[in-house]
Every structure is written in structure tokens, then in C-alpha cells.
C-alpha positions as CSV (number, residue, x, y, z in Angstrom):
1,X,-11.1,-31.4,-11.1
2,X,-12.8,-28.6,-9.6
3,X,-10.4,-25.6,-7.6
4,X,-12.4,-23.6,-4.9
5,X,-10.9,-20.5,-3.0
6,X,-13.0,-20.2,-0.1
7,X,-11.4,-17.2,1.8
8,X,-10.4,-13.7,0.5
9,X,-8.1,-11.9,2.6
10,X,-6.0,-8.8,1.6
11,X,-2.9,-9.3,2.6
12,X,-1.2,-5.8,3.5
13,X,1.7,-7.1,5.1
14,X,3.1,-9.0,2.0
15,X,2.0,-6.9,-1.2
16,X,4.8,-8.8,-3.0
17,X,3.6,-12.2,-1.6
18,X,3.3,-15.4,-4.3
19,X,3.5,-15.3,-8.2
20,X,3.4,-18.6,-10.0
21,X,6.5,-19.6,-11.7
22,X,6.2,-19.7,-15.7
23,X,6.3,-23.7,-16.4
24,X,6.7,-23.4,-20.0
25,X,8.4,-21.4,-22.9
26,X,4.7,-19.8,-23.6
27,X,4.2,-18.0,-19.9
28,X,6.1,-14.5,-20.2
29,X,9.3,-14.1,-18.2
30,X,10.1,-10.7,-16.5
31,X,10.3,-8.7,-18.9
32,X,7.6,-10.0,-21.2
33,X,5.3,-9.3,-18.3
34,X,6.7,-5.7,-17.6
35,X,6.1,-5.4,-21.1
36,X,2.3,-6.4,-20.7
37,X,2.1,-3.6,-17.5
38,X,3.2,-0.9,-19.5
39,X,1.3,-2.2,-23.0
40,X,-2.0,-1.7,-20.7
41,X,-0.7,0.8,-18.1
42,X,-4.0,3.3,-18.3
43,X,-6.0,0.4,-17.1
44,X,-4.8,0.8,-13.6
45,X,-8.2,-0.1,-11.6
46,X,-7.0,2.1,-7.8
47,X,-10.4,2.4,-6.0
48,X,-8.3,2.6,-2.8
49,X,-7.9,5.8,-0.6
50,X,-5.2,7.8,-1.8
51,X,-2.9,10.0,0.5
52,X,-5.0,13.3,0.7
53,X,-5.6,16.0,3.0
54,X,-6.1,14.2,6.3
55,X,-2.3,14.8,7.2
56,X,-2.6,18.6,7.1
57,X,-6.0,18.3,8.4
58,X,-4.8,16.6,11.8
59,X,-1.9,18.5,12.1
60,X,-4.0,21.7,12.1
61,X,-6.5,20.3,13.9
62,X,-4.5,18.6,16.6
63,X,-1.5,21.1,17.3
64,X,-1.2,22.5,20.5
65,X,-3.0,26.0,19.5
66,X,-3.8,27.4,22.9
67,X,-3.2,27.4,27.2
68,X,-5.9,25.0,27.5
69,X,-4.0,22.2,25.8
70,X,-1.3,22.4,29.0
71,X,-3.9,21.5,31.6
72,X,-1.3,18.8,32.9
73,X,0.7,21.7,34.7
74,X,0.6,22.1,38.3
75,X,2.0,25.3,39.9
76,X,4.1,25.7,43.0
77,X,0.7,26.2,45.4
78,X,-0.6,23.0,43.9
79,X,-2.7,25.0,41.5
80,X,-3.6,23.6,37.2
81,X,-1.8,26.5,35.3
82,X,-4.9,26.2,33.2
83,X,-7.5,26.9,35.6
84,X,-5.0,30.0,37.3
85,X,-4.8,31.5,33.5
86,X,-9.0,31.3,33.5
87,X,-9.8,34.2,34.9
88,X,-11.0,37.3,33.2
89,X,-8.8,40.1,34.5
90,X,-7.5,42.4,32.2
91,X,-3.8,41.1,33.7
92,X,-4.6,37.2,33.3
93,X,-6.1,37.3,30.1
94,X,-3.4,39.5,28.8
95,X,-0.9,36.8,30.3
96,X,-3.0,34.2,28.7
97,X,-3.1,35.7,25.5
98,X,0.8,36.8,25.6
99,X,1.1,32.6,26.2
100,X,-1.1,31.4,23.7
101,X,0.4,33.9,21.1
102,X,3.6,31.7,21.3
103,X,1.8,28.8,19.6
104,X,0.2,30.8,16.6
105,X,-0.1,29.1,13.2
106,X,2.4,31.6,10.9
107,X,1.3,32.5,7.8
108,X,4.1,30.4,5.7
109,X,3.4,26.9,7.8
110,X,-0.7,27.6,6.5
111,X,0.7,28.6,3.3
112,X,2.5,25.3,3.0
113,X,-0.6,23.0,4.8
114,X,-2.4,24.4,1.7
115,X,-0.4,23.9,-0.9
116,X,-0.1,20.5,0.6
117,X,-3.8,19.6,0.5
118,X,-4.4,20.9,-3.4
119,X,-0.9,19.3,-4.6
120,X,-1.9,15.8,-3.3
121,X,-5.4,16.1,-4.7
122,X,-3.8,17.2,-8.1
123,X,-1.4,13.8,-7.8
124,X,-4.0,11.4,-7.2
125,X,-6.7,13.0,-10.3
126,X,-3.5,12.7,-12.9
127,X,-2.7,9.0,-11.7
128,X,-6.6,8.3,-11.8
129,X,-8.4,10.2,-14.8
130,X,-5.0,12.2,-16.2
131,X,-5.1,11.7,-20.0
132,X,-2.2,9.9,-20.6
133,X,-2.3,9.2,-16.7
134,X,0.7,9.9,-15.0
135,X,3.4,7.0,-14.0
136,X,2.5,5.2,-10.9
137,X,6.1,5.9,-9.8
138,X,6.5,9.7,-10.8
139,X,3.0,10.2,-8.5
140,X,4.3,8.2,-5.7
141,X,7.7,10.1,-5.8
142,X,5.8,13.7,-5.9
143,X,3.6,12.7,-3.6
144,X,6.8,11.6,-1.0
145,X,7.9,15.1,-2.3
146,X,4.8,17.0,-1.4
147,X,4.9,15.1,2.2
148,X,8.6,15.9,2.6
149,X,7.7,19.9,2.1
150,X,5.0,20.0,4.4
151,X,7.4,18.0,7.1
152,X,9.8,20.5,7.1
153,X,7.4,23.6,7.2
154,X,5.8,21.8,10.4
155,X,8.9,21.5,11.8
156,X,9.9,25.0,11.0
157,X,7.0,26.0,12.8
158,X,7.6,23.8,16.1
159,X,11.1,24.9,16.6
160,X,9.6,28.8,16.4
161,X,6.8,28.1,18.9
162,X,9.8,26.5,21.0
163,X,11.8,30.0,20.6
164,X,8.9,31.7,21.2
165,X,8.2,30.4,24.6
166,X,11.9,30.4,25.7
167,X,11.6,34.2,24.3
168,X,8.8,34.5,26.8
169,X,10.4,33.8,29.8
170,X,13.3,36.1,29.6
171,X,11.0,39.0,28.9
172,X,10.9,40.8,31.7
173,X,7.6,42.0,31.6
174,X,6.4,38.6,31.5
175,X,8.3,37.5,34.7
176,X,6.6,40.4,36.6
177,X,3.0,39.3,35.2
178,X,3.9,35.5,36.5
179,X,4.8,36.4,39.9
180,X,1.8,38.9,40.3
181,X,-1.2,36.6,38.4
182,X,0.5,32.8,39.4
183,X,2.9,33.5,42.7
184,X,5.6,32.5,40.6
185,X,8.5,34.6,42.8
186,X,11.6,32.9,42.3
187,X,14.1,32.3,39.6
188,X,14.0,28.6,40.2
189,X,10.2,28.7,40.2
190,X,10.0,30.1,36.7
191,X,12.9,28.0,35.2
192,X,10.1,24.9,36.6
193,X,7.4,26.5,34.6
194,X,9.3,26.9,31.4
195,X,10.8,23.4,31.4
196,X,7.2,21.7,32.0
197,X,5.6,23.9,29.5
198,X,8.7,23.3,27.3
199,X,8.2,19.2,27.6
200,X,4.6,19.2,27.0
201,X,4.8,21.3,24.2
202,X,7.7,19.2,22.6
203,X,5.8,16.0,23.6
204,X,3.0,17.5,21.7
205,X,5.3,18.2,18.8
206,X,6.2,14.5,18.8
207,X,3.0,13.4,18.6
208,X,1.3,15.7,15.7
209,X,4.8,14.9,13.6
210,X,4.1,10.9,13.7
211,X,0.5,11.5,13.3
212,X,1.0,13.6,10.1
213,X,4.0,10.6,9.2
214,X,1.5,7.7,9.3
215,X,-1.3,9.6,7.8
216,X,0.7,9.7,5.0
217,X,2.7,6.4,5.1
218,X,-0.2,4.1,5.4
219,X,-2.2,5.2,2.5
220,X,1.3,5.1,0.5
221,X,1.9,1.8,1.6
222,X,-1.5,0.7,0.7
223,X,-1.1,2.5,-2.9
224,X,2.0,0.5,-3.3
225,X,0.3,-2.8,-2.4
226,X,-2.9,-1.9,-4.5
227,X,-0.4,-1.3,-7.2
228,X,1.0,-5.0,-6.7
229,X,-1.9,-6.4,-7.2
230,X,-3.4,-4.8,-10.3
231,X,0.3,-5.4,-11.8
232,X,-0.6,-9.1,-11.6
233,X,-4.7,-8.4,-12.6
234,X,-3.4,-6.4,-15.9
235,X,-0.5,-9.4,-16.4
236,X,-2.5,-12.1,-16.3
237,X,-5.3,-10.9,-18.4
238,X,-2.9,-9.1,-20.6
239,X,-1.1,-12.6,-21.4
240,X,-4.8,-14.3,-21.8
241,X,-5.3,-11.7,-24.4
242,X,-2.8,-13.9,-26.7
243,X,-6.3,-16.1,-27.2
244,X,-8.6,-14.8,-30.0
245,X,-11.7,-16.4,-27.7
246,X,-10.9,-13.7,-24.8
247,X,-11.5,-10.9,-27.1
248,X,-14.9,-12.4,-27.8
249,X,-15.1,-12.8,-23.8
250,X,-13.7,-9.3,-23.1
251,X,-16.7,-8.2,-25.5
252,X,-19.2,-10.0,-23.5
253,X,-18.1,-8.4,-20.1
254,X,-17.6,-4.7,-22.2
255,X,-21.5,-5.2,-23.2
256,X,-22.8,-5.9,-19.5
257,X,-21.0,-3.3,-17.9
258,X,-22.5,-1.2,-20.2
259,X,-25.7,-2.7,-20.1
260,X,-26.1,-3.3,-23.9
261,X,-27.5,-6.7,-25.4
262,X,-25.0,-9.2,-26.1
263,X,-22.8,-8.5,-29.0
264,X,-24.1,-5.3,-29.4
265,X,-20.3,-3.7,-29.7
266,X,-18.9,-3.7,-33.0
267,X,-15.4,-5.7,-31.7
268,X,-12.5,-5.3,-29.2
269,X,-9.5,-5.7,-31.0
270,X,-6.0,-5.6,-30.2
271,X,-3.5,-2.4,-31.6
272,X,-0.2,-0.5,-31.1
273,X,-1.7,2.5,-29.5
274,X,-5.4,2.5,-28.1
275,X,-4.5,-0.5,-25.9
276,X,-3.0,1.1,-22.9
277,X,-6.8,1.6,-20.9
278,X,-8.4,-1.7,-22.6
279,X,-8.4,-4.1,-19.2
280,X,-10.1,-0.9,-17.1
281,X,-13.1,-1.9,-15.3
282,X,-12.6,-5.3,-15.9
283,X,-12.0,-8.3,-12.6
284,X,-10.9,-11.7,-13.4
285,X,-14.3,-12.5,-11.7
286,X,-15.8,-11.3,-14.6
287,X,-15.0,-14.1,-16.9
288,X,-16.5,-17.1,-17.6
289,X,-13.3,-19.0,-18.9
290,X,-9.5,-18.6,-19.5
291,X,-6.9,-20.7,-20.9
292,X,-4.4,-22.7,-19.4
293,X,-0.6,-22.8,-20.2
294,X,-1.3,-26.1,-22.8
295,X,-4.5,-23.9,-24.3
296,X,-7.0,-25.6,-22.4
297,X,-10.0,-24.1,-21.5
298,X,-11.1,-23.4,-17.9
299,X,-14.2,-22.7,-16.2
300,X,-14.8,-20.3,-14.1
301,X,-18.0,-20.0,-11.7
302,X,-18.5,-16.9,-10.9
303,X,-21.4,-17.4,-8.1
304,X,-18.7,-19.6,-6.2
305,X,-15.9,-18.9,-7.0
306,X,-14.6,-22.5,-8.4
307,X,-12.9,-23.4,-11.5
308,X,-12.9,-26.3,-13.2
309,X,-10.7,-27.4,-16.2
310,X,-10.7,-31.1,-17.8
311,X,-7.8,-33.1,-17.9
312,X,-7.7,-35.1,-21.5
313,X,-8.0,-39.0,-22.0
314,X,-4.7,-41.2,-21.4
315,X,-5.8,-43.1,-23.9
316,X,-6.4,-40.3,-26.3
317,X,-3.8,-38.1,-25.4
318,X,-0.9,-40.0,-24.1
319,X,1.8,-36.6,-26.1
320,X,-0.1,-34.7,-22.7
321,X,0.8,-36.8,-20.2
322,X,4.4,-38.0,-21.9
323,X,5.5,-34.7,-21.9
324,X,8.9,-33.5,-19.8
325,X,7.5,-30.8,-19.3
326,X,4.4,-32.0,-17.3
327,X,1.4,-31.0,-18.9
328,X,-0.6,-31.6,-15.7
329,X,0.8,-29.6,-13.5
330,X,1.1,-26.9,-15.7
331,X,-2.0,-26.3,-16.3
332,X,-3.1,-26.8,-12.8
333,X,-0.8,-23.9,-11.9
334,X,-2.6,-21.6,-14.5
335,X,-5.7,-22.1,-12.2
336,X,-3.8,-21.2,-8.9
337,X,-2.4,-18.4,-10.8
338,X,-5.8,-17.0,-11.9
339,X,-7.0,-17.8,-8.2
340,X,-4.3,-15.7,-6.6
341,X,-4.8,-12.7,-9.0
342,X,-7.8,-12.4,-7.6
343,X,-6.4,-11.5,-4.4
344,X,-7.0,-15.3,-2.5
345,X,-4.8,-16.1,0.3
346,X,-6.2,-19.2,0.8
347,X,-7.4,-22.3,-1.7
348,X,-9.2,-25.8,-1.3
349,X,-8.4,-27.9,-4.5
350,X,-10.8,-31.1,-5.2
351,X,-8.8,-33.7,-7.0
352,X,-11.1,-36.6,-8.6
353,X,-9.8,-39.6,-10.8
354,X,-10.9,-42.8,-10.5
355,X,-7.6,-44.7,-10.1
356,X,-5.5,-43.9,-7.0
357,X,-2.2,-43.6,-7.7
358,X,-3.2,-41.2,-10.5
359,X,-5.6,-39.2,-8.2
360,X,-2.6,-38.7,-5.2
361,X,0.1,-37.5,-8.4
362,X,-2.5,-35.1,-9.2
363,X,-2.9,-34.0,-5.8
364,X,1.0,-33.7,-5.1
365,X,0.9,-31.2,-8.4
366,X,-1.9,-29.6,-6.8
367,X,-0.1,-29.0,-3.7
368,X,3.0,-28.3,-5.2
369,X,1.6,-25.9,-7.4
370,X,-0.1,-24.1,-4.9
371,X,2.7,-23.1,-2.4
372,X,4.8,-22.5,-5.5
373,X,2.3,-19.8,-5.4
374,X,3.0,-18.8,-2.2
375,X,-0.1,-19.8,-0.7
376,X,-0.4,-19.8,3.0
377,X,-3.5,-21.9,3.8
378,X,-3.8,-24.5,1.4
379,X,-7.0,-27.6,1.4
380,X,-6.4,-30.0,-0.6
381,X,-9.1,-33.4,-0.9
382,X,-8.4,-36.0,-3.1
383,X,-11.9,-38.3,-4.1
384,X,-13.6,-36.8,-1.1
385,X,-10.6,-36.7,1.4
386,X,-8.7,-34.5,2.7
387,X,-5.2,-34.7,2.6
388,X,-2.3,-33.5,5.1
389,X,0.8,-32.3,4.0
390,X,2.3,-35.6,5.1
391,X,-0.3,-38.1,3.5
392,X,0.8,-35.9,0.0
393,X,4.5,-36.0,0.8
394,X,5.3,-38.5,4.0
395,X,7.2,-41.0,1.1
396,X,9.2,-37.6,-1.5
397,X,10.0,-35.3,1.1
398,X,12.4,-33.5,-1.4
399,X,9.3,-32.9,-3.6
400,X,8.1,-30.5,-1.0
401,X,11.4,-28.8,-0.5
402,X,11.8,-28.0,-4.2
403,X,8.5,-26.8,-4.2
404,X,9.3,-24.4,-1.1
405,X,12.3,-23.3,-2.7
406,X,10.8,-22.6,-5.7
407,X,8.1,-20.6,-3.6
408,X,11.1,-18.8,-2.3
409,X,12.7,-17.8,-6.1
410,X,9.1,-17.2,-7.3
411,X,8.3,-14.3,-4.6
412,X,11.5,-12.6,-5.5
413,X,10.4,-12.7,-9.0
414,X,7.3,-11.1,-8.2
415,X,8.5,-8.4,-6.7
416,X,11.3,-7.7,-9.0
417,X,8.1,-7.9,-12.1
418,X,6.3,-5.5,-9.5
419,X,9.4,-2.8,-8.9
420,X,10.7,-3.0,-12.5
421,X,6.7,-2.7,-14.3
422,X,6.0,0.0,-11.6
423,X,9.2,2.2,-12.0
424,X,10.2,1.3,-7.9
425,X,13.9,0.8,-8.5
426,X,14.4,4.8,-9.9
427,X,11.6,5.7,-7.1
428,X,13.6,4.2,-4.6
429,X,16.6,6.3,-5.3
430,X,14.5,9.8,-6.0
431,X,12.9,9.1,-2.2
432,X,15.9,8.6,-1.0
433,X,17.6,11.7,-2.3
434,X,14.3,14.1,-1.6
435,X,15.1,12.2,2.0
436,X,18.7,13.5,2.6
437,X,18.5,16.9,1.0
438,X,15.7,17.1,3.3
439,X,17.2,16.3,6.1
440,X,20.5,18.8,5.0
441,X,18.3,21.7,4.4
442,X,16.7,21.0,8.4
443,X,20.5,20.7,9.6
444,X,21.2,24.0,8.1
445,X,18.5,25.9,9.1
446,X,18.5,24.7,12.7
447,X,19.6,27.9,15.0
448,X,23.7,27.6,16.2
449,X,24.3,27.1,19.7
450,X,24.9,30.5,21.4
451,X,29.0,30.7,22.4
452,X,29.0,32.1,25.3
453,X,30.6,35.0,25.8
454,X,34.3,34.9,27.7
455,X,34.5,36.4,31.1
């Protein structure tokens, strides 16, 4: 039988999407394969952008800064504020410059934009090269931390730019410069300027808030979802470690990447403590064979992408196929295991056998044992043709409901594996706490509403 993904595509929108279900006593349960994560936890492979700099950068860069950014403004005389404040009389410019001063960057907000660019640079080096590299979860939580900071100093400084324009229209000084410089004469007049300066500027705090937000979410998001994925790379080679072959394999790949001639490293061997960074650099594309769940050997073709694994002689082997177990479709699922490690969303699988009723079983397993994998987009052909869901399934209906069900039961699996192996139940609750004391500490420093005086 020969299996053949033909598509790659990442999926960002399910990171926890499809891990197989263990079919026998020998595939590790949960916590075996936590166990695996953290055994191997400095081989963490994230070539992926972290969450840097850009959020502070855009903020800084984007903010309103100065008059021009209020172009949308139209005075009483039908006049663009902006192009009334252009002039270059001693009296406009000062106006302009008394205006513009209201949106100057204070030293604590660059203080904080700073700190917020070298802290997050310092988070992702210690998750990447930090010796022993830091917890996934501990970066992600002081990374959320770092982001949470440099929130509330932006929003510190947007409610002082607010207070220093409302500032600016009661000073009286500044009302006599608007009514000589724009014509603004009247008290309504002025209270018109304010509130449209007042909604573009809050507009434009809006906007550089939810800009900084998903300059930081997205790349989190995508760390988390990078993370998935390697948690199922490290798992399944970890558990393909169990076979004193792979170590020879593991050598071979070792030796290319290093460019030395075959067998040139002394051994890689298997121990309590140097283990943690031993699956680093290393793809499941890189291997010529694993092992399926009954130990037997699969090949992999690396130029496209297939694998291919033997099925033993009835006649020979009838313990295989008498098993309660079922031998078959175990060990087809260890190749739609190793397919979706790779980061597939989508498989063809080529059954061939010679007698029919054997050939469509096999290609029931197949199909089964792909959407127990949560596959999407599954091909199967069966002696050449290709099969429909309802050629496999038109006569055991239930057979493809227990498989979808099991689909079901295996995606939560996953993603408890993924949130236990990765620390996300304790990261959860740390976000969530930064989140709310974040949110107190903004409540309390928020200015009271003036009581006005009694009469």
C-alpha cells in the first residue's frame, strides 16, 4: 500500500486540529506523551516570527503626533483647520505649535515603548537559544505581561493628550488666538472645534490601540499554534525513539546536517539528562523509515512525499490479522499519524490487494483511520479507483459515525496533550489575572468625575 499527501496547508485556525487515537497498549496515552515533550523540551524547532518590536514601532509611528493628522476638520467659513494653521505668522505658528504640543510623546510612555521593545527581544532569545531555554509557557505569560504594561502606558498617554486639549480650550489665551487666526468668535463655535478635534483624536486612539493589540495577538497566536505542532513533531519522534534502528537513523540525518561522511559520529544514544535538545534540527521528512504500532517498518520517500509499509502474508501471518485488536488498521494509522505531524491537511491513500473484499476492508480502515485523524480532505483509491465516502460506507453507516466520534474525542485529546505538555492550563490563569489587575489599576487611575459645585 502506498500513502501520498499531496497538499500542505498550515492550518492557523485549528492549531489543536487531529491527533490519532493510540490503538494499542504500546502508543503513549496523555501523559506518557507529555512526558516525551518535556523529556526533549530544548528541541523546540520555532523558526516562526515572534512578537517583537513592531507593536511599539506602529504605535510610535502611527499616533497622531501633530495638526497635520486633523486635516478632516472644516471650520465655520468652510475652511480645512489644517490648511488655516499653515501659515507662518508668528501668531499661527505659535497656535499651531500650542496645538500640536497637546499630542507630545511624554517621557514615561517612551520610557515604557522601550523597555517594551528590549523585554520582548530578551523573551524570545531565552525561549530560542537560553541555556536551559526557558518554558514555552513562562515566555508566553511574560510576554502577555510585557504587552499588558505597554497597553496601559499607551493609554495613560491618550487620556493626557485628551486632557491636554480639553485644557486648551479653556485657556483663555488660546480662545483669543482662535478667534483672531481662525474667526472662531463664539462660544458655540469653539465648543464645535473641540468636540471634532476631540472625536478625531479619540478615533485615532482607537485605532493605534487595536493596531498595537493585533500586532501582538497574531504573532502570539501563531507561537501558540507553532508550539502545537512541534508538540506532536517532538511526540512522535520521541516515541519512535523506543526503536534501537531510529538511533542508527537519527545518526544518519545528524551526519548530513553536518555534512560528515556516513557514520562518521561516534553514536546517539539515549540518557537521563543530555536528552532534552536531541530531536533539534531534525523534520520527520528527514527520515527514511519509522515503525508502525505492530513494529513494522515503513518507508518513507522523501522526494514525494509517500510512504509505503507492507502488510504480512495471510497465510504466514494469520496471529496479524486474527488479532482483536486489528493489526491492520493500526498500523495504517501510524502512517496517517506520521503524515499529519508533518503539518498535512490533506491525504490520498492507495489501497492495492488483489482480492476485493480484502482491498475495500483495507480501504474502510484507511478512511477510518484518516478522519480519526481529523483530516479534512481525504482521497482514498482502492486498485486504481477512487472511492466516495458512500462507495466505502453506503452498506455500515455506523462505521463512519464511530469514526467521526472518535475524531471528535481524539481532537480533545490533542489539545489537552498540547495545554498540559506546554504549561497552557497555569498560563491561562496567570493571563487572566495580569488581565484583571490590569484592568483595576486603569479603573483607579482614571480621573473622577468633577461634582459640580452647589449653587
Amino acid at each position: 500500500m502506498t500513502f501520498s499527501p499531496y497538499k500542505r496547508i498550515k492550518n492557523f485556525l485549528a492549531p489543536f486540529a487531529g491527533w490519532s487515537k493510540s490503538y494499542n497498549d504500546d502508543v503513549p496515552n496523555t501523559d506518557a506523551k507529555v512526558a516525551i515533550v518535556n523529556k526533549y523540551i530544548d528541541s523546540f524547532m520555532l523558526n516562526g516570527k515572534f512578537p517583537g518590536s513592531e507593536g511599539a514601532k506602529t504605535y510610535l509611528s502611527k499616533r497622531i503626533k501633530a495638526i497635520d493628522d486633523f486635516s478632516n476638520i472644516v471650520l465655520p467659513d468652510g475652511s480645512e483647520l489644517t490648511k488655516k494653521l499653515a501659515g507662518d505668522t508668528e501668531a499661527v505658528k505659535a497656535l499651531r505649535e500650542g496645538l500640536t504640543g497637546c499630542f507630545a510623546l511624554n517621557d514615561k510612555t517612551q520610557t515604557a515603548m522601550d523597555a517594551f521593545k528590549t523585554d520582548m527581544a530578551r523573551e524570545a532569545k531565552e525561549m530560542k537559544e537560553g541555556t536551559p531555554r526557558k518554558k514555552p509557557s513562562k515566555v508566553i505569560g511574560n510576554m502577555y505581561k510585557i504587552k499588558i504594561a505597554a497597553r496601559g502606558a499607551i493609554l495613560k498617554q491618550q487620556e493626557q493628550e485628551i486632557g491636554n486639549l480639553q485644557a486648551k480650550f479653556n485657556d483663555d489665551a488660546f480662545k483669543n488666538s482662535l478667534k483672531e487666526n481662525l474667526g472662531i468668535n463664539t462660544d458655540e463655535e469653539r465648543e464645535t472645534l473641540k468636540n471634532d478635534m476631540l472625536s478625531t483624536l479619540k478615533a485615532s486612539h482607537d485605532k493605534e490601540l487595536n493596531k498595537f493589540e493585533t500586532t501582538m495577538d497574531v504573532p502570539l497566536d501563531n507561537l501558540l499554534t507553532g508550539l502545537a505542532v512541534e508538540v506532536e513533531r517532538i511526540n512522535t519522534l520521541g516515541n519512535q525513539l523506543n526503536h534501537k534502528e531510529m538511533l542508527k537513523e537519527l545518526q544518519r540525518i545528524k551526519d548530513a546536517k553536518n555534512d560528515l561522511p556516513e557514520g562518521a559520529m561516534t553514536s546517539v544514544t539515549l540518557s537521563d539528562t543530555n536528552d532534552s535538545a536531541l530531536l533539534e534540527g531534525v523534520n520527520l521528512d528527514d527520515f527514511k523509515k519509522f515503525y508502525s504500532a505492530t513494529g513494522r517498518v515503513i518507508d518513507h520517500n522523501k522526494e514525494d512525499g509517500s510512504f509505503r509499509i507492507t502488510l504480512p502474508n495471510h497465510f504466514f501471518r494469520p496471529d496479524y490479522y486474527s488479532d482483536p485488536n486489528n493489526n491492520t488498521k493500526k498500523d495504517i494509522a501510524s502512517i496517517v499519524e506520521k503524515i499529519k505531524a508533518q503539518g498535512h491537511t490533506a491525504i490520498t491513500m492507495n489501497i492495492e490487494h488483489k482480492t476485493p473484499e480484502h482491498a475495500l476492508e483495507l480501504a474502510r480502515q484507511a478512511y477510518e483511520a484518516c478522519l480519526e485523524e481529523n483530516f479534512k480532505d481525504i482521497t482514498v483509491f482502492m486498485n486504481g479507483k477512487k472511492m466516495t465516502k458512500d462507495d466505502l460506507f453506503k452498506d455500515c453507516q455506523e462505521r463512519y459515525q464511530i469514526s467521526s466520534d472518535k475524531a471528535m474525542k481524539n481532537n480533545a485529546d490533542k489539545e489537552s496533550t498540547v495545554e498540559s505538555a506546554l504549561g497552557l492550563h497555569d498560563l491561562k490563569d496567570e493571563m487572566n489575572t495580569t488581565r484583571r489587575n490590569a484592568r483595576a489599576a486603569e479603573a483607579e487611575e482614571k480621573p473622577k468625575a468633577a461634582t459640580p459645585k452647589p449653587k
